[in-house]
Structure formats: C-alpha cells, structure tokens
C-alpha positions, 0 to 999 in steps of 0.5 A, a space after each residue: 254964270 259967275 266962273 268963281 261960284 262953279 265948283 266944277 272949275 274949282 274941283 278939277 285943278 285941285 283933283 289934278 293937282 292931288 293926283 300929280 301929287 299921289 304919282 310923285 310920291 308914289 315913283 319918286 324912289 324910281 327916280 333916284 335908285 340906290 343898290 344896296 348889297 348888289 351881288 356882282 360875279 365876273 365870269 372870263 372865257 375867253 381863249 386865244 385865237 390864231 391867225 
C-alpha cells in the first residue's frame, strides 16, 4: 500500500483543515468585540456612617 494513492490520508487533513477554517470564521467576531451605542447608568447610594 502506497501512503500517497490512499485517499483517506489525503481527505482527513484537508476535511480538518476545512473545518478550523468554518470555526475561525464563524467566532472571529468573539475575539475582537466592539460595543456599539452601550447604555451605561451609574446609580450612588451610598450614606455616611458614624463611629
């Protein structure tokens, strides 16, 4: 059995390598988050204390 004739040995890299691909794209816009127009509200209660 020649290694470079299988088709399996030659389909398993390229299927991995297809499907890191489809996964990089598909997250790339997790890595690099950009908020756009975020509402923000700051509320303060706080009160004094005594000793």
């Amino acid at each position: 059995m020649n290694i470079f004739k299988s088709k399996l040995l030659w389909i398993a890299p390229i299927a991995i390598l297809i499907i890191l691909a489809i996964f990089s794209i598909a997250f790339y816009p997790a890595y690099n988050p950009k908020p756009k127009e975020l509402p923000i509200a700051i509320v303060n209660h706080d009160e004094g204390t005594s000793i």
